[in-house]
C-alpha positions in Angstrom: 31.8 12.2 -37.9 29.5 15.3 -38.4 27.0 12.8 -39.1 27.8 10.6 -35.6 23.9 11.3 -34.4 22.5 10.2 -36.9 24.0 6.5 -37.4 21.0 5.0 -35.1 18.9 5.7 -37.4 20.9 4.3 -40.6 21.5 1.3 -37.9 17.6 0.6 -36.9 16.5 -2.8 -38.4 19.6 -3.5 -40.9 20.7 -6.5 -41.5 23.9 -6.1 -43.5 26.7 -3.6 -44.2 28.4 -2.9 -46.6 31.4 -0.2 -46.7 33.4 0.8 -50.0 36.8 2.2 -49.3 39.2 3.4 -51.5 42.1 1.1 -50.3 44.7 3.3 -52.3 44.3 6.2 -48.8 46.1 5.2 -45.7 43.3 7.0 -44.1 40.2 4.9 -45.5 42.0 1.8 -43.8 41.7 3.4 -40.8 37.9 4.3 -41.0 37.3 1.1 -42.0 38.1 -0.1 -38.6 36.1 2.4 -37.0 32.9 1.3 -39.4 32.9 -1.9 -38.7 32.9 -1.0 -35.2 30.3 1.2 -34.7 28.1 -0.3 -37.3 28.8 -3.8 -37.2 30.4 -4.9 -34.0 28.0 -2.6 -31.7 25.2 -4.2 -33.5 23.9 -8.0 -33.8 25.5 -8.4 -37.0 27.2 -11.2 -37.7 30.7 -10.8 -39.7 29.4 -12.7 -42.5 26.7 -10.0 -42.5 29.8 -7.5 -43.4 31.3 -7.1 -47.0 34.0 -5.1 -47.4 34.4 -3.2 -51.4 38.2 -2.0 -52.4 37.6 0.2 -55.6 40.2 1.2 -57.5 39.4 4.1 -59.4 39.8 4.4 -63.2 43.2 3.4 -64.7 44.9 2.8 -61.0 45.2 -1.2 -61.2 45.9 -1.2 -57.4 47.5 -4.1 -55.6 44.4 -6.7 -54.7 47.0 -9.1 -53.2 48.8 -7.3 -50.9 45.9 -5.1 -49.3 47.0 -5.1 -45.3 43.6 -4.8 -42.8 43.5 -4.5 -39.6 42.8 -8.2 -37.6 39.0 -7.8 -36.8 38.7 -6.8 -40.5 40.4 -9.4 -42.3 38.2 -12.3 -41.3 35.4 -10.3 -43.3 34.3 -11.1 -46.9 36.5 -8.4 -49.4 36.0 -8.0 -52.5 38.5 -5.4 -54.6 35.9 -3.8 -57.8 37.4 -2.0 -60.7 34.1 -0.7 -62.4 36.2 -0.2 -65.9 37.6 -3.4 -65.9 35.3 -6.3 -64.2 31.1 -4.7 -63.8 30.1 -8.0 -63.8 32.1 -9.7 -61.2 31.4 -6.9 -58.9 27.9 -7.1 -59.9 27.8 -11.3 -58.8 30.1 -11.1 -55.5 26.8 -8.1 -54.6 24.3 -10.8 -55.9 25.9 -13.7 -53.4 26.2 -10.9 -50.5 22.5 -10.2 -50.8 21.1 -13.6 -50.8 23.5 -14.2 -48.3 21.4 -12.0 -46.5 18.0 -12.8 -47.3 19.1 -16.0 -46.1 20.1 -15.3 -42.8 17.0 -13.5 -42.4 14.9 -16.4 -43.9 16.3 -18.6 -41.4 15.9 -16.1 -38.5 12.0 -15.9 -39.3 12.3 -19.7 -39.8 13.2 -20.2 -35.9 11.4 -17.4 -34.8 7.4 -18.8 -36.4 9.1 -22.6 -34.6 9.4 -20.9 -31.5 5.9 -19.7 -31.6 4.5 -23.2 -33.1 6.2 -24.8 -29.9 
């Protein structure tokens, strides 16, 4: 929160979020919530325009089906990353984020040039 002023400016022009918890802290589920609000829900950004990352640190397996969020959080894409264990699935659930992205904004610029042609 030291930071609060300066989340405008990380805010200007993005078009996705992404927040990494560690979903082992009580704590980090509550600033979670507080995240996506300021960052995604106080913005025009979509919830598919949210990914939420649970990493497990090193040799804690963690439960990844019992993870309890918060309702405006659960709706959101989660993904649970164990770098030790599974780099490469991690590495593909960023990949389909991203172009998830670049194709929300392809379509944005899409209807934006229409409404000019029109």
């Amino acid at each position: 929160s030291r930071f609060e002023t300066c989340w405008p400016a990380l805010m200007k022009d993005s078009h996705g979020v992404v927040i990494i918890f560690n979903p082992e802290l009580p704590s980090h589920l509550k600033e979670i919530e507080m995240w996506y609000s300021c960052f995604v829900q106080q913005q025009p950004l979509l919830d598919s325009q949210c990914l939420l990352v649970a990493h497990h640190k090193p040799g804690h397996a963690g439960d990844t089906e019992n993870l309890s969020l918060a309702s405006p959080l659960n709706k959101l894409k989660l993904i649970h990353s164990n770098l030790e264990e599974d780099p490469e699935d991690v590495r593909m659930e960023f990949v389909k984020y991203f172009r998830s992205i670049i194709n929300l904004l392809n379509e944005s610029r899409d209807r934006e040039e229409m409404s000019i042609i029109s």
